[in-house]
Every structure is written in C-alpha cells, then in structure tokens.
Residue frames relative to the residue before (quaternion, step in Angstrom):
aa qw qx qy qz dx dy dz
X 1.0000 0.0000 0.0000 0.0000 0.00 0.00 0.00
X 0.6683 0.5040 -0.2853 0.4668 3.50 0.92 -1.19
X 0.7066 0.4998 -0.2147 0.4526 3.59 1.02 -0.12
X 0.4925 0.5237 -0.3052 0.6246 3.14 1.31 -0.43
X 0.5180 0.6139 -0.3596 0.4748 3.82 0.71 -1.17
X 0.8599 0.3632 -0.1270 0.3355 3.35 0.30 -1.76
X 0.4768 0.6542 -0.3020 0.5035 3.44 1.35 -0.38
X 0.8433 0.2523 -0.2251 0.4178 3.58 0.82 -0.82
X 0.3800 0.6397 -0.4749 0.4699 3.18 1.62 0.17
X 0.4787 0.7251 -0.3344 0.3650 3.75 1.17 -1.22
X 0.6345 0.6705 -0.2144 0.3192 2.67 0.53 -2.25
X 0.8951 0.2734 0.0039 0.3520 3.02 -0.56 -2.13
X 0.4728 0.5959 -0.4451 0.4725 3.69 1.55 -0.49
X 0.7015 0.5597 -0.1655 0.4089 4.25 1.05 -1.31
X 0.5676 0.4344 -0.2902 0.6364 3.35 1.95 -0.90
X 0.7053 0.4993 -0.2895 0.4116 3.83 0.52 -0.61
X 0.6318 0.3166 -0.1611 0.6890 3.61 1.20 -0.50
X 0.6956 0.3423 -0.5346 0.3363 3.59 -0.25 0.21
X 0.7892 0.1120 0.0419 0.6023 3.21 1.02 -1.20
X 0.0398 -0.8897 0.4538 0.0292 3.86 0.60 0.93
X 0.6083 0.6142 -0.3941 0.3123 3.25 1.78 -0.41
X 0.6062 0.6553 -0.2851 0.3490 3.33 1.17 -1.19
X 0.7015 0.5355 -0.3108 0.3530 3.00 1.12 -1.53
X 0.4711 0.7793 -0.1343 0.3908 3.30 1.50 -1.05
X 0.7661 0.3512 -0.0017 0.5384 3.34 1.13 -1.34
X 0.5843 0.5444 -0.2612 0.5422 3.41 1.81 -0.10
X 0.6092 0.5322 -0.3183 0.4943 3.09 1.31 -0.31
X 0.7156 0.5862 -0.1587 0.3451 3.20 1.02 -1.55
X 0.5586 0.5402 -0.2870 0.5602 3.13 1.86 -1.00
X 0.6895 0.5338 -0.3698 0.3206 3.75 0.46 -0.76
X 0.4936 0.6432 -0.3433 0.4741 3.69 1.33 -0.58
X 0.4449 -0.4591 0.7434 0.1965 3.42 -1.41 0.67
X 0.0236 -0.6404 0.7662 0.0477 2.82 -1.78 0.33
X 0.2656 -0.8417 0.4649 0.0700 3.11 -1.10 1.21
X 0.5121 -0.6292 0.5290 0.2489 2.84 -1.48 1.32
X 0.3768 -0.6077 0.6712 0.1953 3.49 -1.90 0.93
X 0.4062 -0.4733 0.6779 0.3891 3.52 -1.09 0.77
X 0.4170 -0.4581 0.7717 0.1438 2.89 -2.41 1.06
X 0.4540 -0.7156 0.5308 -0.0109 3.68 -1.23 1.52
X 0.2117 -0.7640 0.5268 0.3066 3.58 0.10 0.42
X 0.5192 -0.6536 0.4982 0.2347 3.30 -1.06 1.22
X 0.3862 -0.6610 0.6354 0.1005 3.64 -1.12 1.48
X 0.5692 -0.6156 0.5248 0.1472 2.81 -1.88 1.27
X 0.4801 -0.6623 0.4813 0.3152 3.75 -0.46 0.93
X 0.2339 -0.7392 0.5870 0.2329 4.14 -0.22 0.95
X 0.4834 -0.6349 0.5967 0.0850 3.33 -1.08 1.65
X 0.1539 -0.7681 0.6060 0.1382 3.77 -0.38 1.38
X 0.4334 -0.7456 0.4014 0.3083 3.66 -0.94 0.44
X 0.4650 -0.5100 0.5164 0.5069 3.52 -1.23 0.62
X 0.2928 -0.4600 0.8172 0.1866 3.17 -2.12 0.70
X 0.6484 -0.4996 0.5331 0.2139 3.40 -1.79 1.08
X 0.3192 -0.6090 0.6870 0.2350 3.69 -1.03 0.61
X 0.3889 -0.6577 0.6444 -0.0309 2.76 -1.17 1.84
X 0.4194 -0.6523 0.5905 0.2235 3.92 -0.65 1.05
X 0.3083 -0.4921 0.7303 0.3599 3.89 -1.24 0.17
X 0.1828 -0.6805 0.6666 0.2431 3.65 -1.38 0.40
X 0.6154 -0.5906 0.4736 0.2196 3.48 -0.68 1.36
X 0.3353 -0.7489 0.5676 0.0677 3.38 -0.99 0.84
X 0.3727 -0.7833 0.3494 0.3541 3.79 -0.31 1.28
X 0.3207 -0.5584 0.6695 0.3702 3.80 -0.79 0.24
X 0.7495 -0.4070 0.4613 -0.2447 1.75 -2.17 2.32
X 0.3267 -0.8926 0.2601 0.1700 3.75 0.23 0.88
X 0.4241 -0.6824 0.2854 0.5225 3.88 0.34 0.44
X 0.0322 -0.6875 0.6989 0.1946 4.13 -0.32 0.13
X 0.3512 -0.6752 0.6319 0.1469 3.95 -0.96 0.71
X 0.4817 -0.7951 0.3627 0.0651 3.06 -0.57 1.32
X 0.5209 -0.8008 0.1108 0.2739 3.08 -0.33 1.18
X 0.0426 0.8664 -0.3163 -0.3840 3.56 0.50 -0.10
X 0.7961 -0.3950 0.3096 0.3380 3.32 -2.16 1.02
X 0.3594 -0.6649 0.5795 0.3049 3.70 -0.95 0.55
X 0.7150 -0.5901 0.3342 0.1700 3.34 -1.51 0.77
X 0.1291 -0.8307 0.4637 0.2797 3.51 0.31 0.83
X 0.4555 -0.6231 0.4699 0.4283 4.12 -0.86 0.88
X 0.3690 -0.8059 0.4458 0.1248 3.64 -1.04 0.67
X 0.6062 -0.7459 0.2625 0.0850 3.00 -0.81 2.06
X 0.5023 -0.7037 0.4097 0.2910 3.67 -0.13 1.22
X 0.3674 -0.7650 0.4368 0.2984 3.52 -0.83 0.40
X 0.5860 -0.5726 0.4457 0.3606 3.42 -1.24 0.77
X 0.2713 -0.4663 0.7182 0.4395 4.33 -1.11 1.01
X 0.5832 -0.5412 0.5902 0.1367 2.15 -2.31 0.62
X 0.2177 -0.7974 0.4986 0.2611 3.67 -0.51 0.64
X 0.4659 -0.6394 0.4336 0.4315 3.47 -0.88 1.49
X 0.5972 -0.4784 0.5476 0.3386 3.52 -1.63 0.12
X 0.1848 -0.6775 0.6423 0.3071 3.98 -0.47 -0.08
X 0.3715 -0.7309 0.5101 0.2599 3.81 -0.96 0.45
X 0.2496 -0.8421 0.3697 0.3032 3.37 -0.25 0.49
X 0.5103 -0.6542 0.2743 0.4862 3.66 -0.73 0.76
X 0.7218 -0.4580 0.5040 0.1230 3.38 -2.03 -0.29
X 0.1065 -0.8176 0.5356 0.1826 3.34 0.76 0.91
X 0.4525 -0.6944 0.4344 0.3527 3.64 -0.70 0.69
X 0.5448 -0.5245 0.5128 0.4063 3.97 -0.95 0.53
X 0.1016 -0.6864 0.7016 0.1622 3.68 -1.11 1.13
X 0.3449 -0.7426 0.4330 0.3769 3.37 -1.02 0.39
X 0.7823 -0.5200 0.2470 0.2379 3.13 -1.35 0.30
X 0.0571 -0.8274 0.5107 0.2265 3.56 0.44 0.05
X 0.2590 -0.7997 0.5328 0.0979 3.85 -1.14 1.00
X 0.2970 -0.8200 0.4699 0.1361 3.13 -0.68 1.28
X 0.5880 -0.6245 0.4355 0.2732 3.73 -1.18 1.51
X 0.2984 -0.7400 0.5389 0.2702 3.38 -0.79 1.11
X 0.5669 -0.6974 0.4191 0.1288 2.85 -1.42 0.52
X 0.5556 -0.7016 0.3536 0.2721 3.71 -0.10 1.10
X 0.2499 -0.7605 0.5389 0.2621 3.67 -0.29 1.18
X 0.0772 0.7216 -0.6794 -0.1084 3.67 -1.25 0.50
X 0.6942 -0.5978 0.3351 0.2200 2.80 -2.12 1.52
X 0.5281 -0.6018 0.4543 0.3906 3.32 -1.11 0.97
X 0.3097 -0.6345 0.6357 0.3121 3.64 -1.31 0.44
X 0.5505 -0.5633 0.5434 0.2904 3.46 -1.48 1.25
X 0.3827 -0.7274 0.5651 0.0708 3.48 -1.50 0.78
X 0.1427 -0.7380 0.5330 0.3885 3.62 0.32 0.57
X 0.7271 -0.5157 0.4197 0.1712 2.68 -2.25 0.05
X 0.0324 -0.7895 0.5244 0.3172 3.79 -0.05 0.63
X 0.6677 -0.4872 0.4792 0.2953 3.11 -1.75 0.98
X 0.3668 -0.6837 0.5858 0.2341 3.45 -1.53 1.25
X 0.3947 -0.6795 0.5733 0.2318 3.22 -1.28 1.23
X 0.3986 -0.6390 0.5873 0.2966 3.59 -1.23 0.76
X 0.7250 -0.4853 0.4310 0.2305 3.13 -1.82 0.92
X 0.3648 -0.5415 0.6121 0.4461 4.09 -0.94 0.73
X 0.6988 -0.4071 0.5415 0.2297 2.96 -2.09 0.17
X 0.5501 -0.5595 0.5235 0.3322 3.57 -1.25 0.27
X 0.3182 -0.6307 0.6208 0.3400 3.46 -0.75 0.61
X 0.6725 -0.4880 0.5389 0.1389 3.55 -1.26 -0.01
X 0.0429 0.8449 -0.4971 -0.1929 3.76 0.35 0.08
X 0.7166 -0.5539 0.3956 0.1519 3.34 -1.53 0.80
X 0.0978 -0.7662 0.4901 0.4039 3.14 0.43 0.60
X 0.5562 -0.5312 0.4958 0.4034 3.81 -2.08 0.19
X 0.2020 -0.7439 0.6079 0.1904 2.74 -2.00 0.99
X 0.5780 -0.5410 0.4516 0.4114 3.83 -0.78 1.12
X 0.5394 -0.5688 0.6082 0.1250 3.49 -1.36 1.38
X 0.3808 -0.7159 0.5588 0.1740 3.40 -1.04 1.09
X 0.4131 -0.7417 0.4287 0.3089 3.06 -1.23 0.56
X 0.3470 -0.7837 0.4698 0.2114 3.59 -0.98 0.47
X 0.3742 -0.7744 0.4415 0.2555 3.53 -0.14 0.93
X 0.3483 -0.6443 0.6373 0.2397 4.27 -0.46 1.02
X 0.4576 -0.6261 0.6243 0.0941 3.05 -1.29 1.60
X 0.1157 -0.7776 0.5336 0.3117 3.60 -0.27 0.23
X 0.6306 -0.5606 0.4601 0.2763 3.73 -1.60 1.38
X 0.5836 -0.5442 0.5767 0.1752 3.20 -1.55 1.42
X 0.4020 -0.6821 0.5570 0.2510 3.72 -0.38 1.33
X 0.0369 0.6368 -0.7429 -0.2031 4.07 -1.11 -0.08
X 0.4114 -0.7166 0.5503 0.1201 2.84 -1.69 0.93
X 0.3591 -0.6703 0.6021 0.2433 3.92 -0.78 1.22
X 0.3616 0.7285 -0.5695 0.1192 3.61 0.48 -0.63
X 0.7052 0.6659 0.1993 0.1399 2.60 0.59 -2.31
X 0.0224 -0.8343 0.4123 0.3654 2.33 1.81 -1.72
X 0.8660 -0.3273 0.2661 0.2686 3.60 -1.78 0.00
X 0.1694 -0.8261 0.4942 0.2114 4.00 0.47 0.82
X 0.2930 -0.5404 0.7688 0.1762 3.91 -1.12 0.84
C-alpha cells in the first residue's frame, strides 16, 4: 500500500513539473466562477435649490470733518554768525636737498663652490631576531580573587 501511495506521489510530482502550466489551468478551469448580481441603477437624489439670500446693505457711516492740527507759533530765526576768515599761513620756501654723488658698485669676488659630501654607504639590513612569547601565568577563578 505504502508503495502504491508513493508511486502516485511520483506520478503527479512529474505531471506538476513537466508541464505545471496545464496542470494549473485544470484546476482553474474546474472552479465556478461567480456571477455578481446586476444592481438596479439608483435615481440621482435631486438636492433642493436653497433661496438666494439678499446681502442687506450696510447704512453709510456719516462724514465727521476732520479735525484740523492747531498752529504751531513760529520759531524766530537764528542771526547768522559772521564766519571769521582764517589767516594765511605765509608760503615757506622750499629748501632743495644736494644730490648725492652716485658711486660705482665695487665687484664682489666670487666665493668658490664647495663640492658636495660624499654618500655615506648604507648598511646593509640585519633580519630582526625573533623573540620567544613568554607564556601568561594562568590565574585561577576557582578560588576566587586573592586580597
């Protein structure tokens, strides 16, 4: 029986994977599909007109004449104050200063170019020893924490 069981599991697993559409579409085909009731179509509800409400005019607002600003009494003018001229410093003359004789530049000898040090040589490298890792003193939790 338990073999038979498995055989048709085979089966339909080879019909589903060779050709999953069909199988797909055999199902789909086996479903009804339901129909939707058609809804009789509702009358659109007619909204009434609301009456047109006049604006009621607003009485005009008597003229009041504006007051007018009292006169302010008007402010004597300032005498004028004469100007004073100021004096004329007299013109000093100028006084000219004696030029100074140009002298020829004196020639600078040449210092001699020093020559360049030599290259030091480099050392050749020497491979870093190795250091041997001390290995860390286990502590023990057992115990717990020594004071």
């Amino acid at each position: 029986m338990a073999s038979s069981l498995w055989a048709l599991l085979l089966i339909c697993l080879m019909a589903f994977v060779t050709d999953p559409v069909s199988v797909a579409a055999r199902w789909l085909s086996d479903i009804p599909k339901p129909e939707l009731p058609h809804l009789p179509e509702l009358p659109k509800p007619e909204v009434p007109k609301l009456p047109e409400i006049s604006k009621p005019e607003l009485p005009k607002l008597p003229e009041i004449p504006k007051p007018e600003l009292p006169k302010l009494p008007e402010v004597p003018k300032m005498a004028e104050i004469p100007q004073h001229e100021t004096p004329k410093v007299p013109e000093l003359p100028t006084f000219e200063v004696p030029k100074v004789p140009e002298f020829p530049k004196p020639e600078v000898p040449k210092v001699a170019e020093v020559p360049k040090e030599p290259e030091i040589p480099k050392l050749p490298e020497f491979p870093k020893p190795e250091i041997p890792e001390i290995p860390k003193p286990e502590t023990s939790e057992k115990n717990g924490p020594s004071h």
